[in-house]
N, C-alpha and C positions, 0 to 999 in steps of 0.2 A: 550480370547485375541489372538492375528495374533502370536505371541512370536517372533516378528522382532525383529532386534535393531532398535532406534529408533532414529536419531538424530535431533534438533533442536538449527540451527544455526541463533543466533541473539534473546535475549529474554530481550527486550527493552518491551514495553506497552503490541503490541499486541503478540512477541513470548511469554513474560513469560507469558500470560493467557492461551495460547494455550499450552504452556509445562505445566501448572500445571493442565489444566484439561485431558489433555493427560495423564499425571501419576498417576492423582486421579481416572482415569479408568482404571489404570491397564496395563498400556503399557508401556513399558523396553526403557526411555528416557533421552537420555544425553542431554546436552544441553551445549554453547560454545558463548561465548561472550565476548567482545573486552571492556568493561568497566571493568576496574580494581573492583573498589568500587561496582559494583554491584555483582559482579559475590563475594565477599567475604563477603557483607550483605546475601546475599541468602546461602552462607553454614554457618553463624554463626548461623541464624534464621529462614532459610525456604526465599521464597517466599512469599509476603503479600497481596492477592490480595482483595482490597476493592471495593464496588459495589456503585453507589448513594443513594440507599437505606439504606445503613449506616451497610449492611452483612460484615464482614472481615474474610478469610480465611487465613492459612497458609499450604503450603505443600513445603516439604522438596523435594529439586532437587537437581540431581548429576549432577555439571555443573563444566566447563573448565574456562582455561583464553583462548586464543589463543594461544598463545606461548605454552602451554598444549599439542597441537592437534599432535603436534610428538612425544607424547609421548602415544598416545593410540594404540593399536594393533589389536583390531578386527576389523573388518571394519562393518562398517553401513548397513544396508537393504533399510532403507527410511530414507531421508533426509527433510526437510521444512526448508527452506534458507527465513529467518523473517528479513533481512536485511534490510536496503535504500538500495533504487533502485540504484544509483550509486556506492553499494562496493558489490553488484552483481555478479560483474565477479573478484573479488580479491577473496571472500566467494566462488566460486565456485572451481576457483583452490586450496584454502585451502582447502577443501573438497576432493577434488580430488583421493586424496592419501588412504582418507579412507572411502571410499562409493567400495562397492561390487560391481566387476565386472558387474553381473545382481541385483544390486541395485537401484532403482528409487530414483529422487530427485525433487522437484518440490516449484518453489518461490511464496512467498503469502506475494505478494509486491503491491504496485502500480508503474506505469512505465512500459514499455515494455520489463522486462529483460527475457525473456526467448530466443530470441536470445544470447545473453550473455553465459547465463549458459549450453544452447543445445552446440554453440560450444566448451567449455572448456570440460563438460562432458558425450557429443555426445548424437546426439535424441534419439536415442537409452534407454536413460537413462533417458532424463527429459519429464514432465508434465509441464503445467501451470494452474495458477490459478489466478483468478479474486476474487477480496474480498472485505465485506462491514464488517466491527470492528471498535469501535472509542475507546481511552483508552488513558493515559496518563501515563508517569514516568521521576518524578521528581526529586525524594527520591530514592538512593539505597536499592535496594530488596521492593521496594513496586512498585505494579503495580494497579492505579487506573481504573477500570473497568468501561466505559459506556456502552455497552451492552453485557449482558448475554449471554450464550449460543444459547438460546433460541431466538434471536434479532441478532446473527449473520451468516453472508450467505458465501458460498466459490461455485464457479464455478469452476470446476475441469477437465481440459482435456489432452489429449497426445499432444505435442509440433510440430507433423507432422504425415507422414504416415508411417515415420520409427520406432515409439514409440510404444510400445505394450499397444495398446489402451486396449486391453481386460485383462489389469491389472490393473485399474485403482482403483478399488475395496481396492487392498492393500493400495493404500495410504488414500482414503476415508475410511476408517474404522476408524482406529484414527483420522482422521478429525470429525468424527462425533461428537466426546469427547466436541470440541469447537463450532461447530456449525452446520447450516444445510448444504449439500453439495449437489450441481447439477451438475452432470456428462453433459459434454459436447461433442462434437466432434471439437467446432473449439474454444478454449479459446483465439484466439490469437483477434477476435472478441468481446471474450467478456471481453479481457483487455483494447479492443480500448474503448470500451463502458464506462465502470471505466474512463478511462480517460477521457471522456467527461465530466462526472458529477466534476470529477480529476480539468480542468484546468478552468470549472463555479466556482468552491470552495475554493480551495486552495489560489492561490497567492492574489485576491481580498482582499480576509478577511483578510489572514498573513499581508499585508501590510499596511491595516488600524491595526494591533494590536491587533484587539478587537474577541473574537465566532463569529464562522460561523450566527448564529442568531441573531446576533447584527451587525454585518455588513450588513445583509440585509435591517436593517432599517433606513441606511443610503440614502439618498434621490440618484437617480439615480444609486443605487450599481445593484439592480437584471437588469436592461440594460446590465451594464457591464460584469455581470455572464453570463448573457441568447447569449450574442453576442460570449463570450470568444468559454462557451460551443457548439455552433454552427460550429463557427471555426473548432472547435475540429472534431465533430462530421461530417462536410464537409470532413474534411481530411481523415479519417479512412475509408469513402465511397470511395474517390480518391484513395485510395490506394486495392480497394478491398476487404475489411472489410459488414458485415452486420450487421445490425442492429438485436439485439438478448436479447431476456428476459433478465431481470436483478435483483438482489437483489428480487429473486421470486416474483414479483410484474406481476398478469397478468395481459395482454393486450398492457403491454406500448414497448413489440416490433409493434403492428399493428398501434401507431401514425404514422404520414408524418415526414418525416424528420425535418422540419421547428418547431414541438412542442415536439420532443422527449427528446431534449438535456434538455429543461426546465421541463419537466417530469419526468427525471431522478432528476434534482438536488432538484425537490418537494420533492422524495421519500425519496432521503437521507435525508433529513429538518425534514419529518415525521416520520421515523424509526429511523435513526444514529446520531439525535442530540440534545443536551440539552442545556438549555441557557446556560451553561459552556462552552460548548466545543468549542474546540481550532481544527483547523486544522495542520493537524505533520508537515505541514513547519514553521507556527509559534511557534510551541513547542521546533523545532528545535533552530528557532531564539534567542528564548526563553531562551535556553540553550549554544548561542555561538558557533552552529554548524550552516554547511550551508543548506540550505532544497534543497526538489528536485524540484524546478519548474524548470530546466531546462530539468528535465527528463520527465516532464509533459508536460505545455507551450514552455517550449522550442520546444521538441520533436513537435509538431506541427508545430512552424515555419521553423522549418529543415525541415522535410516533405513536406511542402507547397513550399520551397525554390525548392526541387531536383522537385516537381511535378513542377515547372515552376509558381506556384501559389504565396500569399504571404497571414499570418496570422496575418492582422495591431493592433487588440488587444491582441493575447497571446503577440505578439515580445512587446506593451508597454507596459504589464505586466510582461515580463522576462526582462525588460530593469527597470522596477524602483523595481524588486525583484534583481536585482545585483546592485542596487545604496542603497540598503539596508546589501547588504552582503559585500560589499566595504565601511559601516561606514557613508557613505554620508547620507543617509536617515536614519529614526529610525522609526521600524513598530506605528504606530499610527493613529490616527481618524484624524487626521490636513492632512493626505497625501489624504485624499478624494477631497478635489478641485482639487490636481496636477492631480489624476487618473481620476477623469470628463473631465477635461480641455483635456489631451491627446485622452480622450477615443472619445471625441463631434469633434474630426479633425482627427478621423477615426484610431487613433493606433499613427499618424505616430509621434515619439520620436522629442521633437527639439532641 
């Protein structure tokens, strides 16, 4: 083992699978999370993490509350910030204080936060990472598992040319614990990427209610994906972005731009999902928090707005996922006419 300290900030679905297989390999791992109830399930009993295959594990984690974190004194080596993309940069300045000088930190999130975190705790300091994990938690101290080790991917790069690319090794080492890792040079590309497949998946589904795989079988939904994901994927070229391998899948960087974004979201369908699964904005919902589609879809149409351009279906999919988080709407299968009916007059909201 590397003998760093190891911290792992955020251990909701997918950090606690990553901190328990991180420590069940032997790597010196704290962990620090913002749920009361979970972070006190997890030291009465361990960690519970169960597989679909009906495998259940427990391992014992040394984890914080928050309010904790001024209370620790060594400072960290490496960091993995498993947050929402929107408490990003609140997680990074919590952090702050106790990440080593020449400590690496790097988010394995979806959403573009590695700006975020580079400025609070300088390139110098952060990586980014792109990721393919599906998993669920419901229950304090249980984290349901949909893919294995073995079934998850991490794209792993330095966050500019100020970052010590040729360190990258330390943080992929215990990445390896959870799944496969592909060292990169430009991750910021292959975040854009993730969010292509990010804004075909996400709010569609969450806001008919129902799995990513049952909302597809809804009569004109993969329209609505394939156009979202497009969007998406326009933007991230407009902005200087390349098209670049994904979730190890070869070949599907050599598609045209026009079949890639829907080759992307086949792969997740084939690899990352089971008739259960739920996408984390509706898990979110699910739970009374607010999801990120504004860090996803949103993020598109802000993009498209500064490029002078305009994104007509993420904006009417971040416009009826905020009539969802404002009480008005209730994620469900009945909201599929409203999302046709917007979707067939081009996006625009009336």
């Amino acid at each position: 083992m590397s003998g760093k300290r190891i911290a792992v900030v955020g251990t909701g679905a997918n950090g606690g699978a990553i901190a328990a297989d991180m420590t069940n390999a032997g790597f010196d791992v704290t962990c620090i999370e913002q749920w009361p109830a979970h972070v006190e399930a997890i030291r009465e009993r361990g960690i519970i993490v169960r597989t679909p295959q009906g495998e259940e594990t427990v391992t014992e984690l040394r984890i914080h509350h928050l309010c904790e974190v001024a209370e620790l004194r060594r400072p960290f080596d490496l960091v993995y910030l498993v947050t929402k993309a929107y408490d990003a940069r609140w997680h990074s300045e919590l952090i702050k204080s106790v990440l080593a000088p020449d400590g690496l930190a790097v988010g394995l999130q979806n959403g573009m936060t590695l700006d975020d975190m580079a400025d609070v705790l300088g390139p110098e300091r952060t990586f980014a990472s792109a990721i393919e994990i599906a998993g669920n938690c419901f229950e304090p101290g249980v984290v349901e598992r949909q893919t294995p080790p073995a079934g998850t991917w991490f794209a792993l790069g330095p966050y500019d040319e100020h970052s010590p690319g040729e360190r990258v090794e330390e943080l992929a080492e215990p990445l390896r614990s959870a799944g496969a890792v592909e060292p990169t040079d430009d991750p910021r590309s292959s975040k854009w990427m993730k969010l292509v497949a990010n804004a075909a998946e996400m709010l569609p589904s969450a806001i008919l209610g129902v799995p990513l795989v049952e909302a597809l079988h809804v009569e004109g939904m993969r329209d609505v994906m394939d156009a979202a994901g497009t969007e998406a994927l326009d933007t991230a070229l407009a902005l200087g972005n390349k098209i670049v391998p994904m979730f190890g899948q070869e070949g599907i960087d050599d598609l045209p731009p026009e079949r890639y974004s829907a080759a992307l979201l086949d792969a997740v369908l084939a690899g990352w999902s089971l008739e259960s699964t739920k996408v984390a904005v509706l898990q979110d919902w699910l739970k009374g928090r607010k999801g990120e589609g504004e860090e996803m879809s949103g993020l598109v149409v802000r993009e498209q707005e500064r490029l002078g351009g305009d994104a007509p279906v993420n904006r009417m999919l971040v416009e009826l996922s905020r009539r969802v988080e404002s009480g008005e709407l209730e994620p469900r299968l009945e909201n599929a006419p409203l999302m046709l009916e917007m979707f067939q007059t081009e996006g625009r909201v009336k």
